[in-house]
PyMOL CGO cylinders between C-alpha atoms (Angstrom):
from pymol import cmd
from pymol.cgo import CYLINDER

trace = [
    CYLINDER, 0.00, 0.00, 0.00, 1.03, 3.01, -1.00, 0.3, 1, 1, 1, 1, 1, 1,
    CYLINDER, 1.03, 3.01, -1.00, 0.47, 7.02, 0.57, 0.3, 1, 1, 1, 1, 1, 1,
    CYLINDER, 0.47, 7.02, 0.57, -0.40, 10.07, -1.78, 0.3, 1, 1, 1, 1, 1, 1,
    CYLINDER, -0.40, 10.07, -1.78, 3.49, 10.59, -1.88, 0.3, 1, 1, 1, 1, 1, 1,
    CYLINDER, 3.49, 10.59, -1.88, 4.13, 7.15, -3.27, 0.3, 1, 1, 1, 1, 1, 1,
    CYLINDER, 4.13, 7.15, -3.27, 5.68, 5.80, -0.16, 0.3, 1, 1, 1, 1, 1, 1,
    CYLINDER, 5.68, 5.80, -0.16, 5.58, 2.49, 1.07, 0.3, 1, 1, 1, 1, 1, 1,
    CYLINDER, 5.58, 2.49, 1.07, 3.41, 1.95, 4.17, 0.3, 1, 1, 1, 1, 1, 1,
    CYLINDER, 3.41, 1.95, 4.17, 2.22, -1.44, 4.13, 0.3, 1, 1, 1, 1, 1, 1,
    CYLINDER, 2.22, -1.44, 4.13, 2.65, -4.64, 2.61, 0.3, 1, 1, 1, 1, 1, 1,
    CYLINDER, 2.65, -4.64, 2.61, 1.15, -7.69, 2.53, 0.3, 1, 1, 1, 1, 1, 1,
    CYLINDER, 1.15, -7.69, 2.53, 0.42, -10.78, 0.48, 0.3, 1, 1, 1, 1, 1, 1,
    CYLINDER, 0.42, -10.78, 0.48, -3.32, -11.42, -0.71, 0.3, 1, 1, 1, 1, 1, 1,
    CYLINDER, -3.32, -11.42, -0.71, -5.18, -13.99, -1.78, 0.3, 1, 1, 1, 1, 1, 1,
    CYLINDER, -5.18, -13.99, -1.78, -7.56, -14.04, -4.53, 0.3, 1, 1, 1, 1, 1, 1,
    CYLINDER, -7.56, -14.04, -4.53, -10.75, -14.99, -2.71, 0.3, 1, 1, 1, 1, 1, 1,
    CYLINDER, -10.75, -14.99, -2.71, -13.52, -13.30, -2.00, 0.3, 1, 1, 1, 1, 1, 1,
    CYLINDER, -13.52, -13.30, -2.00, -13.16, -13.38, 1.79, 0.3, 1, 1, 1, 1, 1, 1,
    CYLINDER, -13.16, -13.38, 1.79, -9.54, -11.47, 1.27, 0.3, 1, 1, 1, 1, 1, 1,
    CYLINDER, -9.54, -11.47, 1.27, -10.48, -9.41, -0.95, 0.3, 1, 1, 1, 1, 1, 1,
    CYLINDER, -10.48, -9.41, -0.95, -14.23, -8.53, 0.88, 0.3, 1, 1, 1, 1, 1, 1,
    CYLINDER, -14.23, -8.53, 0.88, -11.48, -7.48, 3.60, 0.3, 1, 1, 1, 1, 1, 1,
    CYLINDER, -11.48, -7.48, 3.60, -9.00, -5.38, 1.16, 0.3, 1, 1, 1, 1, 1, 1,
    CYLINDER, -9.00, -5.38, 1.16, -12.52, -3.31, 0.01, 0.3, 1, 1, 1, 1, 1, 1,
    CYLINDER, -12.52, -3.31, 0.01, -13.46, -2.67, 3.51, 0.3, 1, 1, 1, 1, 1, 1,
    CYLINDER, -13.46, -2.67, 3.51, -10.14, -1.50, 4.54, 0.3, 1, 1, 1, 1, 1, 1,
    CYLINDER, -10.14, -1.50, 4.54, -9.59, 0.52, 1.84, 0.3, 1, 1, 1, 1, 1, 1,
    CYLINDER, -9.59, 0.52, 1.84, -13.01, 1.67, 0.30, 0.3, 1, 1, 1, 1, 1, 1,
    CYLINDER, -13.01, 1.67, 0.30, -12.75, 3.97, -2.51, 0.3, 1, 1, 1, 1, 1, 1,
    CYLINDER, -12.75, 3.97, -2.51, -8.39, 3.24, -2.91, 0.3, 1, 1, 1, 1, 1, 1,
    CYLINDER, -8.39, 3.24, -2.91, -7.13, 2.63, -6.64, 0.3, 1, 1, 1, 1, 1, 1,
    CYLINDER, -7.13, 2.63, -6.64, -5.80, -0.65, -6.97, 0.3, 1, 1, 1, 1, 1, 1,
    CYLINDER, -5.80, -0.65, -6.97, -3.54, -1.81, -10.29, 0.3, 1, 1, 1, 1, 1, 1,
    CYLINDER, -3.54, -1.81, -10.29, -3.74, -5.25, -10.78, 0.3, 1, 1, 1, 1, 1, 1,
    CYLINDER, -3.74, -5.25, -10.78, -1.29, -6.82, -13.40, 0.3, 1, 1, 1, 1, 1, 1,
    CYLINDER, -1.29, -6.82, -13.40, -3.61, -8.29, -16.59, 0.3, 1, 1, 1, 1, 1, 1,
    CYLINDER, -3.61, -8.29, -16.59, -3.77, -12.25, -16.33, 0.3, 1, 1, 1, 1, 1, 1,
    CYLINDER, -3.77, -12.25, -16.33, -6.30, -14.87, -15.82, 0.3, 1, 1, 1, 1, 1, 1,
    CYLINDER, -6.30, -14.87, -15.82, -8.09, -13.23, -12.66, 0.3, 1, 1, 1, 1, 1, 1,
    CYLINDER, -8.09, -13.23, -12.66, -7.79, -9.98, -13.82, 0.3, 1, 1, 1, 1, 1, 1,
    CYLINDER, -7.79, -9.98, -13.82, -11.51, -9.71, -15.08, 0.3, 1, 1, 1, 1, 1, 1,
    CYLINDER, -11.51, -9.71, -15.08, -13.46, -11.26, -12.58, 0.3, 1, 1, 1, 1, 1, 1,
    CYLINDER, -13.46, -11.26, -12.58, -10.81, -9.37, -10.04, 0.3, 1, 1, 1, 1, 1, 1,
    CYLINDER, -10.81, -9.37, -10.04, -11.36, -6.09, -11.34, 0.3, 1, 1, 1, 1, 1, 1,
    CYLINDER, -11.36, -6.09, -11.34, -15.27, -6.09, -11.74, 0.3, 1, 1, 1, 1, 1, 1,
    CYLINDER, -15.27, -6.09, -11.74, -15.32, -7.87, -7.85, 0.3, 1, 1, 1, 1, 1, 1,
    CYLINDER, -15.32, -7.87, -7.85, -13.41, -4.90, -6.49, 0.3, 1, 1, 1, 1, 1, 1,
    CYLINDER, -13.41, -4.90, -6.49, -14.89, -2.52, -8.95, 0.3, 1, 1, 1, 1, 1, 1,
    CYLINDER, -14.89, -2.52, -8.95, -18.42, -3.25, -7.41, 0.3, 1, 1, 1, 1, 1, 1,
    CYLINDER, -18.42, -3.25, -7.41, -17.46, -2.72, -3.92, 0.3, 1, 1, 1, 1, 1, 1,
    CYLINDER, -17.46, -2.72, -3.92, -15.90, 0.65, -4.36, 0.3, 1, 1, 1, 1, 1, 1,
    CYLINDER, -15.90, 0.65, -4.36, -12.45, 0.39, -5.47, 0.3, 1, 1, 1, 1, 1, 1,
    CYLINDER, -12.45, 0.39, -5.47, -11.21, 1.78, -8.55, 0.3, 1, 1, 1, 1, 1, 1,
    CYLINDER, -11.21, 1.78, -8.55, -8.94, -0.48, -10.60, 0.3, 1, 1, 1, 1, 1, 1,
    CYLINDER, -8.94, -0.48, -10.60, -6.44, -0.27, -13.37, 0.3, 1, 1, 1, 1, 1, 1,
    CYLINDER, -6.44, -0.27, -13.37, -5.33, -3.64, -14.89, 0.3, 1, 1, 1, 1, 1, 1,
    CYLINDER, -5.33, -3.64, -14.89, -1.57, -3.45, -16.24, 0.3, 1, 1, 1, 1, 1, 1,
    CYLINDER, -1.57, -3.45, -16.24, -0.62, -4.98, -19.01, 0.3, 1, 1, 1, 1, 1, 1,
    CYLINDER, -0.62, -4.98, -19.01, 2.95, -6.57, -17.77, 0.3, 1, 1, 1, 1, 1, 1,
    CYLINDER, 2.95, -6.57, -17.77, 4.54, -6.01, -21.47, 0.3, 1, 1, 1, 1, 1, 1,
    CYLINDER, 4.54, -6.01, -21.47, 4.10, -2.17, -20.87, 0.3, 1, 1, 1, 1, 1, 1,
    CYLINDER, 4.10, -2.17, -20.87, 4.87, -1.60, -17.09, 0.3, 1, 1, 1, 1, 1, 1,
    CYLINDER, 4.87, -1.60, -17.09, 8.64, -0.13, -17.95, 0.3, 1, 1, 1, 1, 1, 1,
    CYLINDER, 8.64, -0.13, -17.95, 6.98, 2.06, -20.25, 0.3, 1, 1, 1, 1, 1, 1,
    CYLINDER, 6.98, 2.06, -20.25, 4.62, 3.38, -17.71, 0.3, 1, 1, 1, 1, 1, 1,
    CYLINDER, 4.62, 3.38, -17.71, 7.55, 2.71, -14.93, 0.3, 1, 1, 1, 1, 1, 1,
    CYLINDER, 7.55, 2.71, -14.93, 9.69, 5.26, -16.78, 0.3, 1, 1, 1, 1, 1, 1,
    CYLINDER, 9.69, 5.26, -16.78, 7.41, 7.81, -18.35, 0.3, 1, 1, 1, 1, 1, 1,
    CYLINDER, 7.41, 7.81, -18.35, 6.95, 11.02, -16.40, 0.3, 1, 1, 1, 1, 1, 1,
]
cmd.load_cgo(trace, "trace")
């Protein structure tokens, strides 16, 4: 987890079931999340999406791109 700022203040390792991430979208209601694009991806992003997160999906192949562009 990440502060306005962009520093570090939490971290911790999630699993992708509803219980966890019922949990995530309690703690952090209304938070962007950016989830990288793979099999889970769609049914992760409209999950989260519908309990009032907003979420980008990355496509991996482009992440240095977006890493590095201003």
């Amino acid at each position: 987890m990440l502060d306005a700022p962009g520093e570090v203040v939490e971290r911790e390792k999630l699993n992708l079931e509803r219980p966890d991430l019922k949990a995530l979208a309690r703690k952090y209601h209304g938070s962007r999340v950016i989830i990288e694009c793979g099999a889970h991806s769609p049914w992760v992003n409209r999950w989260l999406t519908k309990h009032g997160m907003e979420v980008v999906v990355a496509n991996p192949r482009k992440l240095r791109a977006i890493w590095d562009a201003d």
